[in-house]
Backbone as CSV, one residue per row, in Angstrom:
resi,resn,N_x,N_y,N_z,CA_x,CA_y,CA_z,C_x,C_y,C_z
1,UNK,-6.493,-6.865,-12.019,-5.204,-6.673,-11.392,-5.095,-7.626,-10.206
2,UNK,-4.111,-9.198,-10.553,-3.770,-9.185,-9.244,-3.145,-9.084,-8.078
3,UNK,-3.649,-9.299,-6.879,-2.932,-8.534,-5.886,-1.617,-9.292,-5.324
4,UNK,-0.524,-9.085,-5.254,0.279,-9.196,-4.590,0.401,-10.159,-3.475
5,UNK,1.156,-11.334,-3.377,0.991,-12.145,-2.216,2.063,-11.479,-1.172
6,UNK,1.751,-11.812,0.006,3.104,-11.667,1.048,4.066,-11.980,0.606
7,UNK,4.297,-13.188,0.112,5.652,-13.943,-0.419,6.672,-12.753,-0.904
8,UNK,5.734,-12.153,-2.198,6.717,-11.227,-3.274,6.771,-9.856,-2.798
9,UNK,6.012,-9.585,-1.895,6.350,-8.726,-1.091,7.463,-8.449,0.174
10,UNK,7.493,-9.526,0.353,8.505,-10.030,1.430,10.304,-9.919,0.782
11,UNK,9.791,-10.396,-0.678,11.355,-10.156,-1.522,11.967,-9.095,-2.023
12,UNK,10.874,-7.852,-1.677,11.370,-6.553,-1.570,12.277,-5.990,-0.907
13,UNK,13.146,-5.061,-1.115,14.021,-4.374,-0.457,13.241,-3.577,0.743
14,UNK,13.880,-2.981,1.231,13.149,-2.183,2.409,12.715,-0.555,1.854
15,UNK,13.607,-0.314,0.899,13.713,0.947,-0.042,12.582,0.494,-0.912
16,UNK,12.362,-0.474,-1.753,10.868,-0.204,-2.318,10.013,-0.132,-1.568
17,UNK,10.311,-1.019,-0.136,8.448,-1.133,0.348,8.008,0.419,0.693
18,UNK,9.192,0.615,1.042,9.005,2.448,1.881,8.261,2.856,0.754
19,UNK,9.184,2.999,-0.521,8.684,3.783,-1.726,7.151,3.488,-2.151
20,UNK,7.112,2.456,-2.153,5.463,1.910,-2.241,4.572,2.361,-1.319
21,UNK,4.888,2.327,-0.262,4.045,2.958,1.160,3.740,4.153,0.948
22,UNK,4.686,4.411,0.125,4.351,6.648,0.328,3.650,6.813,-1.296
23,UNK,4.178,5.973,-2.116,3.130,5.945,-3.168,1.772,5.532,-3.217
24,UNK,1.517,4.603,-2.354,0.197,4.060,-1.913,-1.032,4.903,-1.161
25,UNK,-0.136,5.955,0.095,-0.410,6.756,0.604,-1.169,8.042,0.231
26,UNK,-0.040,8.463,-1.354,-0.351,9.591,-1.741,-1.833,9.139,-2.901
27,UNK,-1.600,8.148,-3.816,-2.540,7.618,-4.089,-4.023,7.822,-3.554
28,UNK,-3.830,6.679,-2.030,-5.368,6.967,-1.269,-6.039,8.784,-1.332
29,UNK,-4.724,9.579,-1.057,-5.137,11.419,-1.045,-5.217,11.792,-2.360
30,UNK,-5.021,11.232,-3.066,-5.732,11.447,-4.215,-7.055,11.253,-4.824
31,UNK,-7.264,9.763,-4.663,-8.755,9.122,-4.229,-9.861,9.926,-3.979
32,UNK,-9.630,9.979,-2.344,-10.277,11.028,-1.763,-10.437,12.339,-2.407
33,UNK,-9.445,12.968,-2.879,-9.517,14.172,-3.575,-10.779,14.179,-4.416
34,UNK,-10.492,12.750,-5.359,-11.437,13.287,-6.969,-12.646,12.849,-5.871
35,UNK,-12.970,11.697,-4.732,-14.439,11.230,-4.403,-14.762,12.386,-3.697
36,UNK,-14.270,13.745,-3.663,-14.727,14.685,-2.777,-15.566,15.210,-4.060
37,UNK,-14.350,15.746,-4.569,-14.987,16.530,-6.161,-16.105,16.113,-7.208
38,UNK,-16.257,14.915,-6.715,-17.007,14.089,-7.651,-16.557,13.688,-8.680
39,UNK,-15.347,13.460,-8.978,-14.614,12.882,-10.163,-14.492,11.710,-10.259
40,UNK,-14.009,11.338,-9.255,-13.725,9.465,-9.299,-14.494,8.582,-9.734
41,UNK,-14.444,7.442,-11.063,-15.545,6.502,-11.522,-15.194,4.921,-11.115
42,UNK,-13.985,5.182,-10.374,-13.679,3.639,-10.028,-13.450,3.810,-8.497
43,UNK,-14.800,3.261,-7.382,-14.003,3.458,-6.454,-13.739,1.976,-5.824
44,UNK,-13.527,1.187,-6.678,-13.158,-0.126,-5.937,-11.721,0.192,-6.008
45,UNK,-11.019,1.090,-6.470,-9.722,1.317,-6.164,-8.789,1.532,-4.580
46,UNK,-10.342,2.004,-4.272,-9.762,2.226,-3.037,-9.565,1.282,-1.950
47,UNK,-10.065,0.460,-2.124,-9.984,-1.176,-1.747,-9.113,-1.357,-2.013
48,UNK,-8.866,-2.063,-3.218,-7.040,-2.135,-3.487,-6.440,-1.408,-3.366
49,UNK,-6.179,-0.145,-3.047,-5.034,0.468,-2.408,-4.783,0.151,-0.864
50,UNK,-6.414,0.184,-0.466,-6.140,-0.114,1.009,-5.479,-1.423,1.159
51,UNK,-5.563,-2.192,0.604,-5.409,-3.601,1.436,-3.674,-4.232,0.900
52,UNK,-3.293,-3.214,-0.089,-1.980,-3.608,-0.658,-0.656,-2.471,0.648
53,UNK,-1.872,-1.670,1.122,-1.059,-0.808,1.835,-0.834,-1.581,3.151
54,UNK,-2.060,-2.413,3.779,-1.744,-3.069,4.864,-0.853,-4.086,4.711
55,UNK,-0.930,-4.798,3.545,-0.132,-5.625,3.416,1.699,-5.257,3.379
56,UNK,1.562,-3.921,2.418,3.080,-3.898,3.143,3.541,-3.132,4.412
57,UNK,2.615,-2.112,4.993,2.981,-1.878,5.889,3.237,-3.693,7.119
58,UNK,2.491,-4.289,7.147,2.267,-5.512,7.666,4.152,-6.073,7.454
59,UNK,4.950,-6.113,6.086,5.761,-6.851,6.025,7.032,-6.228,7.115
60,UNK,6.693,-3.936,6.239,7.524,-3.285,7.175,7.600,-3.396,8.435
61,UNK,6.565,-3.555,9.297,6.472,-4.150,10.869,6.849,-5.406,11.028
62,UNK,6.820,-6.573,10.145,7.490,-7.610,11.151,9.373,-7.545,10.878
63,UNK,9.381,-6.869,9.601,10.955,-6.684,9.416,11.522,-5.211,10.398
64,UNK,10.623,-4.794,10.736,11.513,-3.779,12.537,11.113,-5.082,13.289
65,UNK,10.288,-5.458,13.612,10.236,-6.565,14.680,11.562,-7.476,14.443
66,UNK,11.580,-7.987,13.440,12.429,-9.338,13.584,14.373,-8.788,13.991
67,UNK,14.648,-7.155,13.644,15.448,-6.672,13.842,15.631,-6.064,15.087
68,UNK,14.593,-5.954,15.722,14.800,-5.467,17.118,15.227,-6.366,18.014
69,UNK,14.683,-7.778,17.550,14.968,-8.713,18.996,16.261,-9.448,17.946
């Protein structure tokens, strides 16, 4: 799977990134869920969730930034 550049992230609406953020979110609590239970067999997932989450939280912050000033 690959990951997502800034670029095509950037060409998102503000309504997907949100939607992605809270899907990404619930995702990671899921994660956690099965690596508590001992279920989970992939946990490089959680890597890629993390780092697709910074990345858009990253775009959502400079798009309040660039709207504030």
């Amino acid at each position: 799977m690959a990951r997502p550049t800034a670029t095509d992230l950037r060409q998102l609406s503000d309504a997907d990134v949100t939607e992605q953020i809270d899907g990404l979110r619930r995702e990671l609590f899921e994660l956690r869920f099965q690596q508590a239970t001992r279920q989970l067999g992939n946990t490089h997932r959680f890597k890629e969730s993390r780092l697709k989450l910074a990345q858009l939280l990253t775009v959502q912050s400079e798009r309040k930034r660039s709207t504030a000033s």
